[in-house]
C-alpha positions, 0 to 999 in steps of 0.5 A: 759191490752194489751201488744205489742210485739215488735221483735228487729231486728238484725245485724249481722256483718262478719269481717276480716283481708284482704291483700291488693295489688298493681299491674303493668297494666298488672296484672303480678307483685304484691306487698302487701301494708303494708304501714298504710298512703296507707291502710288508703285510703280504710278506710270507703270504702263502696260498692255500692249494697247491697249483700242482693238483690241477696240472693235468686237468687240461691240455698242452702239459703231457710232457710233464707227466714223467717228472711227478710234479707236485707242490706249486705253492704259490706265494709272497716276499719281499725282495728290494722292498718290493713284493715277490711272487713266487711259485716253487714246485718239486720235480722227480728230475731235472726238466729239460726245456720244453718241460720248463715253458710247459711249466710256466705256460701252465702257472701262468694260466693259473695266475691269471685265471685259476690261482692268481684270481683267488689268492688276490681276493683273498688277500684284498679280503684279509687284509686289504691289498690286492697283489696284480698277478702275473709279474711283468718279468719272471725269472726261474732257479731250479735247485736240488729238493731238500 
């Protein structure tokens, strides 16, 4: 009898409350929206490239290379009448510790100079409100892959 071996692929999903702002045209004055019918615009707002394509354009992420990282979309909800951001990527397999901080370290570069700066505008371009990456606090959930 031959038995398959069959991986499940795994999600792992980094979320967070964000602050969300207004600003004037020149970018001097600002306000925080807490307003739930303004927030509500950015639910389900989705960035349009991927964070996976340039994970391994730097340095500090050769342990990830055995998991085949792909997706790292990046994107908005609402949670608690507050906005979400999140970042889920699939992984060939369950990361070990390590591989998860290098995950985050990477996504956080990303939000706060790669991804997170291009997402922010085109959201302020859109529809007027501009989310403030990264969250405060973030927490992780890593679950099987549909």
């Amino acid at each position: 009898m031959t038995f398959l071996n069959f991986r499940k692929k795994k999600k792992i999903r980094f979320e967070g409350y964000i602050n969300v702002i207004i600003q004037d045209g020149d970018g001097e004055n600002e306000e925080e929206v807490t307003s739930l019918e303004e927030l509500k615009k950015l639910d389900n707002k989705i960035h349009t490239s991927q964070l996976s394509d340039y994970i391994f354009d730097g340095v500090g992420t050769e342990n990830l290379k055995n998991l085949k990282v792909s997706g790292g979309t990046l994107g908005l909800t609402i949670k608690n009448d507050r906005v979400v951001m999140f970042v889920e990527y699939i992984l060939c397999k369950k990361p070990n510790n390590s591989q998860i901080d290098t995950l985050w370290n990477y996504t956080l570069g990303q939000l706060y100079d790669g991804a997170g700066p291009i997402f922010s505008g085109d959201c302020e371009d859109e529809i007027g409100l501009c989310p403030l990456f990264p969250p405060e606090n973030v927490d992780f959930n890593l679950t099987d892959a549909n």
